[in-house]
MISE-434203 format. One record per residue (C-alpha): x, y, z. Coordinates in steps of 0.5 Angstrom, whole numbers, plus 500, padded with zeros to 3 digits. Example, Ala and Ser with C-alpha at 12.3 -4.5 7.8 and 13.67 -1.06 7.14 Angstrom:
REM MISE-434203
[[525; 491; 516]];
[[527; 498; 514]];
REM end
This chain:
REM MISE-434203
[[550; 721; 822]];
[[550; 726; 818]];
[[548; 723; 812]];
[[542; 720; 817]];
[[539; 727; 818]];
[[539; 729; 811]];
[[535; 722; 809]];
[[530; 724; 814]];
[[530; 731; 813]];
[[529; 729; 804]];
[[523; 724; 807]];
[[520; 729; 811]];
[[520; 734; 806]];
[[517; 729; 800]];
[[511; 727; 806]];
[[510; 734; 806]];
[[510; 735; 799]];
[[506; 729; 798]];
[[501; 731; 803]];
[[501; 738; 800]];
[[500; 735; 793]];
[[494; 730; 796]];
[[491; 737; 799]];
[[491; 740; 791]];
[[488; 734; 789]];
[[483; 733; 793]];
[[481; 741; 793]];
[[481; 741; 786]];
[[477; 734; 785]];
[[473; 733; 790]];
[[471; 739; 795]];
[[465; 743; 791]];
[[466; 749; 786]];
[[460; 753; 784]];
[[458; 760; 785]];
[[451; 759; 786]];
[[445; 759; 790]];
[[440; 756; 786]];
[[440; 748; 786]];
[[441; 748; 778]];
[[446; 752; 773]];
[[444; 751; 766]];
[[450; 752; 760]];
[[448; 751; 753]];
[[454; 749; 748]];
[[453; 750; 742]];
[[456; 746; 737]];
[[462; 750; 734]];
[[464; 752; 741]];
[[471; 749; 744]];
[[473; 750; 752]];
[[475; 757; 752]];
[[467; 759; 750]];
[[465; 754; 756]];
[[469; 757; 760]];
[[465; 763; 759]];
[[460; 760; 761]];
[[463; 757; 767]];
[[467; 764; 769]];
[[460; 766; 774]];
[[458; 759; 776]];
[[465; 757; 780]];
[[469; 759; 785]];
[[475; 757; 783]];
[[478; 756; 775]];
[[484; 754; 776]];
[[482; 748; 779]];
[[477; 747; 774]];
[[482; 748; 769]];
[[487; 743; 772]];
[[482; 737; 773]];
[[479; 739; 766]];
[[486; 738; 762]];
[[487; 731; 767]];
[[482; 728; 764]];
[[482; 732; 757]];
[[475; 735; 757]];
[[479; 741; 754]];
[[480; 738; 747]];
[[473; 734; 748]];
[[468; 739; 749]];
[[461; 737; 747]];
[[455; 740; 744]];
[[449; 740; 748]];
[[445; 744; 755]];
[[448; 741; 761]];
[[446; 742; 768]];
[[451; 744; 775]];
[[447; 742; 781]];
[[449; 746; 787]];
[[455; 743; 791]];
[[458; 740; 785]];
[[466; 739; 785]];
[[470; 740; 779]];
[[470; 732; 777]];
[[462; 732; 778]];
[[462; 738; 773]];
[[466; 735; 767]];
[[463; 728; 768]];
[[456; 732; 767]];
[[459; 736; 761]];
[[461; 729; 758]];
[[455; 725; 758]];
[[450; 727; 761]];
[[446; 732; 755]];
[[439; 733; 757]];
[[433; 733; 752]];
[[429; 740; 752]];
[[421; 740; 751]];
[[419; 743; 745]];
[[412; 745; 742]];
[[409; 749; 737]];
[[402; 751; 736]];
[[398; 754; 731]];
[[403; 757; 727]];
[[401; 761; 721]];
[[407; 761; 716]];
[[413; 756; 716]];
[[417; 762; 718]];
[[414; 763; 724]];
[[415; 756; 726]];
[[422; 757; 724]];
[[422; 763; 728]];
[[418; 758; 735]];
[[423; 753; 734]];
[[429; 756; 734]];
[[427; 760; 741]];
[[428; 753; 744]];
[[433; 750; 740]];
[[441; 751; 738]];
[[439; 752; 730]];
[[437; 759; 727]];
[[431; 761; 724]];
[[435; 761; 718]];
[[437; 756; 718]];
[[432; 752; 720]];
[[427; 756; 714]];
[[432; 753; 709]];
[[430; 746; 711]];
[[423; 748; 711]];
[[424; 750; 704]];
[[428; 745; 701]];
[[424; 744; 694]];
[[427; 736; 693]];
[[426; 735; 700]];
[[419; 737; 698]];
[[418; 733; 692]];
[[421; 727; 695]];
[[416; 727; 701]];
[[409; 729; 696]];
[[409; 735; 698]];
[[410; 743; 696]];
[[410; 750; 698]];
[[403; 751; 700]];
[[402; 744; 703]];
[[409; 744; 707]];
[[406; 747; 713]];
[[402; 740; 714]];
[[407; 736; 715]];
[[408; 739; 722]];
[[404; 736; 727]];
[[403; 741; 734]];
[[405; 738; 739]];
[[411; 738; 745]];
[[417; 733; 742]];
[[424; 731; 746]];
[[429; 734; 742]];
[[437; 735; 744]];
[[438; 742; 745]];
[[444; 741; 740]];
[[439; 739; 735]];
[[440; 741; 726]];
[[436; 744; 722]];
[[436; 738; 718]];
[[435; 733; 723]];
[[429; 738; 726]];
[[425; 738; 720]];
[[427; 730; 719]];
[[424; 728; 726]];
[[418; 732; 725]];
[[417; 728; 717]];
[[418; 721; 722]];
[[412; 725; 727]];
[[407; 726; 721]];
[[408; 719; 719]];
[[406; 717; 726]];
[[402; 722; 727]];
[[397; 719; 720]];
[[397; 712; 722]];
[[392; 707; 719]];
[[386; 709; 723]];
[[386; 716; 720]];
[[388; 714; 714]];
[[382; 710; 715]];
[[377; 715; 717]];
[[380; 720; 712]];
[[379; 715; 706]];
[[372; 714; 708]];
[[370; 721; 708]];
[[373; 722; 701]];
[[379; 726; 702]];
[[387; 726; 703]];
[[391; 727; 708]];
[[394; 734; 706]];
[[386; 735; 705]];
[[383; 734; 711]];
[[389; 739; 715]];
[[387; 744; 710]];
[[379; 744; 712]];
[[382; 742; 719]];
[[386; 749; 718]];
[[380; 753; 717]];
[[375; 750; 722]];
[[381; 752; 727]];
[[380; 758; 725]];
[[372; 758; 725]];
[[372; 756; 732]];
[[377; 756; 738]];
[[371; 751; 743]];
[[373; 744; 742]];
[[367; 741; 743]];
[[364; 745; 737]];
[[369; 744; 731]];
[[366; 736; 730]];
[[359; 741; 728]];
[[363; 746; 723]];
[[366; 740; 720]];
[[360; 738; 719]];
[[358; 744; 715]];
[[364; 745; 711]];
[[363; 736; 709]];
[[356; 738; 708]];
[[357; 743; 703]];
[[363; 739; 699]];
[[358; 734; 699]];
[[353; 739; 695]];
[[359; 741; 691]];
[[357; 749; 694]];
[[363; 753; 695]];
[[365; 753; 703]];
[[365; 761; 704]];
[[370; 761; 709]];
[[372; 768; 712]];
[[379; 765; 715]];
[[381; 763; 708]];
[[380; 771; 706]];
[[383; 773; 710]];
[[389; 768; 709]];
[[389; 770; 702]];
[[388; 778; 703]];
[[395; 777; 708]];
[[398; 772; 703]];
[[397; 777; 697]];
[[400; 782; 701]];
[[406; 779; 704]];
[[404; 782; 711]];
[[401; 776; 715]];
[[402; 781; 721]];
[[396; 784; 718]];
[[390; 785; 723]];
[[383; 783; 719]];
[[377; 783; 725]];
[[372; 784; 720]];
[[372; 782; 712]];
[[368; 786; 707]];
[[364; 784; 701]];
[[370; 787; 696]];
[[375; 783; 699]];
[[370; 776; 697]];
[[373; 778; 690]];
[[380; 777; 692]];
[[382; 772; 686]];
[[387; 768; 690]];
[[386; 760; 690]];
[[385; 760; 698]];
[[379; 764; 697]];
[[373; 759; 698]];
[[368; 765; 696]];
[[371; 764; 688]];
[[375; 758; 688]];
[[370; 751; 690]];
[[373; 744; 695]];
[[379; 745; 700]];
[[385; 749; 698]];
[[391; 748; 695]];
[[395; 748; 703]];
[[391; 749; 710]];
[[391; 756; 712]];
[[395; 755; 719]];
[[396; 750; 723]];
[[390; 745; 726]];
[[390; 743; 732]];
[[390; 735; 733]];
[[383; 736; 735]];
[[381; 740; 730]];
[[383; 734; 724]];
[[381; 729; 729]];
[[374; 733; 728]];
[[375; 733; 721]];
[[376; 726; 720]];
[[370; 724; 727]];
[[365; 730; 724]];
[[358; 730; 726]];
[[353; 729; 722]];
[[348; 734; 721]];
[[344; 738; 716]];
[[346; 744; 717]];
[[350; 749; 711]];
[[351; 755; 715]];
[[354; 758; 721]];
[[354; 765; 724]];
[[357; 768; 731]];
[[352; 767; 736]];
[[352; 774; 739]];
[[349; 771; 746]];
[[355; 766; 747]];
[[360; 768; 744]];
[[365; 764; 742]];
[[361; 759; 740]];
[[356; 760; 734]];
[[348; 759; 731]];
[[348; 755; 726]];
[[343; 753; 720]];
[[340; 749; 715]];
[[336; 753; 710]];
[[339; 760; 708]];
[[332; 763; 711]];
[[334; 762; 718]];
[[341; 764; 717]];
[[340; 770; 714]];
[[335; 771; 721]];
[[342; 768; 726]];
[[346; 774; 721]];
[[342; 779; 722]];
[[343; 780; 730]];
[[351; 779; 728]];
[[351; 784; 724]];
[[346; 789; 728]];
[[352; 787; 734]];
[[359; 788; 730]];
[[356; 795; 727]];
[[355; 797; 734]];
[[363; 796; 736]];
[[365; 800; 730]];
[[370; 796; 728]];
[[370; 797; 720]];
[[377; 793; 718]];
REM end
């Protein structure tokens, strides 16, 4: 009889035992454990990063780490931590968390535009990515890579192409700047090469003209007609007297491309820099910033016209008056002139 009690006393205790284990398993796997109002928390695991910087980031975002904890060393995330930016939706248990944490690294929407320099495209891109500026400048630069791929210092900017791109946010410097190779090659598929070849230029040559009609002029639908222009003067082998191209090489000379210039002077037309088309005749050695796709597919779809010149136009501005004898544009510059003098800008 005795024997019996205590038997049944053992079995009573392990049910309970077992059901207080079930209650822990259950509170630590399946009950939800996040801290936050929002529908989605996002963490960003960078590549170096083990589980206590994870824990870091999940510490504000849980209710409770001990359970987290426990399931992560069940199913062994602690020593498989993995690069990336996750999401933890509102409501989620500690088992939902890790299985996100595992395999589910969600792409980022990267863009870049109308960078001047590769530096401060390095500077854009490694806002939206794991890869610093440094790092990313390295890469930008690397002369073999360049040599490789026909390209050099002043012409490396063309290769980057504007636009948005999916990238894993855990992405390296070296496979950034290799995807974006892949994008330019893309980018010049045969129609364009076409159109490039019919038109007499190469590609590095049409982005650099395509560079210096973006600065022209900001209205898409004009950019065909100044391309025009400039294919024109090429075309009589004049010099293309652009003022974006002083003002590149005025900022180039000095190293300062922070340099604010609204108004170019005659002094500057002498800067002797290759990049100033006022001294040195056909398109530059690079393009002079980065064009928009629009403004390359005016270069390679310009509109034929007669016209050599150009002006702002004071009555529309934005867009500009243009000219086919140095007659009529000397009348067009004029009014610009009388304007500009007006607003006192001076540099």
């Amino acid at each position: 009889m005795y024997i019996r009690k205590i038997l049944i006393a053992v079995v009573i205790i392990g049910a309970i035992a077992g059901m207080a284990f079930a209650y822990f398993v259950y509170n630590a796997v399946f009950v939800p454990n996040t801290a936050f109002e929002n529908e989605k928390a996002y963490i960003y695991i960078r590549s170096n990063d083990d589980f206590n910087a994870v824990m870091d980031q999940l510490d504000p975002l849980l209710k409770n780490n001990n359970t987290f904890l426990a399931v992560a060393k069940r199913k062994s995330y602690v020593t498989n931590v993995r690069s990336g930016k996750y999401a933890i939706e509102k409501g989620m248990n500690n088992n939902d968390i890790i299985n996100s944490l595992r395999s589910r690294n969600i792409p980022v929407q990267l863009s870049f535009n109308n960078q001047e320099t590769l530096e401060r495209l390095a500077g854009r891109v490694s806002t939206q990515i794991e890869a610093d500026s440094l790092s990313l400048l390295k890469e930008f630069e690397d002369t073999e890579f360049l040599k490789q791929i026909g390209l050099n210092p002043d012409t490396a900017l063309a290769m980057y192409v504007p636009n948005s791109y999916e990238f894993f946010w855990d992405t390296s410097a070296e496979e950034f700047r290799d995807r974006m190779f892949k994008e330019y090659e893309r980018f010049w598929n045969q129609e364009r090469l076409t159109k490039a070849e019919k038109i007499g230029l190469t590609p590095l040559e049409v982005v650099s003209l395509a560079s210096i009609v973006h600065k022209e002029t900001a209205k898409v639908d004009e950019r065909p007609r100044v391309a025009g222009v400039y294919m024109n003067r090429l075309k009589k082998n004049m010099l293309l007297q652009a003022d974006p191209t002083v003002i590149y090489a005025i900022k180039k000379e000095s190293g300062n491309f922070d340099t604010i210039i609204k108004r170019v002077l005659y002094k500057d037309l002498e800067l002797d820099s290759p990049f100033n088309t006022y001294k040195y005749a056909g398109v530059p050695p690079g393009p002079i910033a980065m064009p928009d796709i629009s403004a390359v597919d005016a270069v390679l779809n310009y509109e034929k016209n007669d016209y050599l010149y150009f002006v702002a136009d004071v009555e529309n501005f934005g867009y500009h008056k243009f000219a086919k004898t140095l007659a009529q544009h000397n009348r067009n510059k004029q009014a610009y002139v009388k304007w500009i003098n007006s607003t006192g800008i001076r540099r």
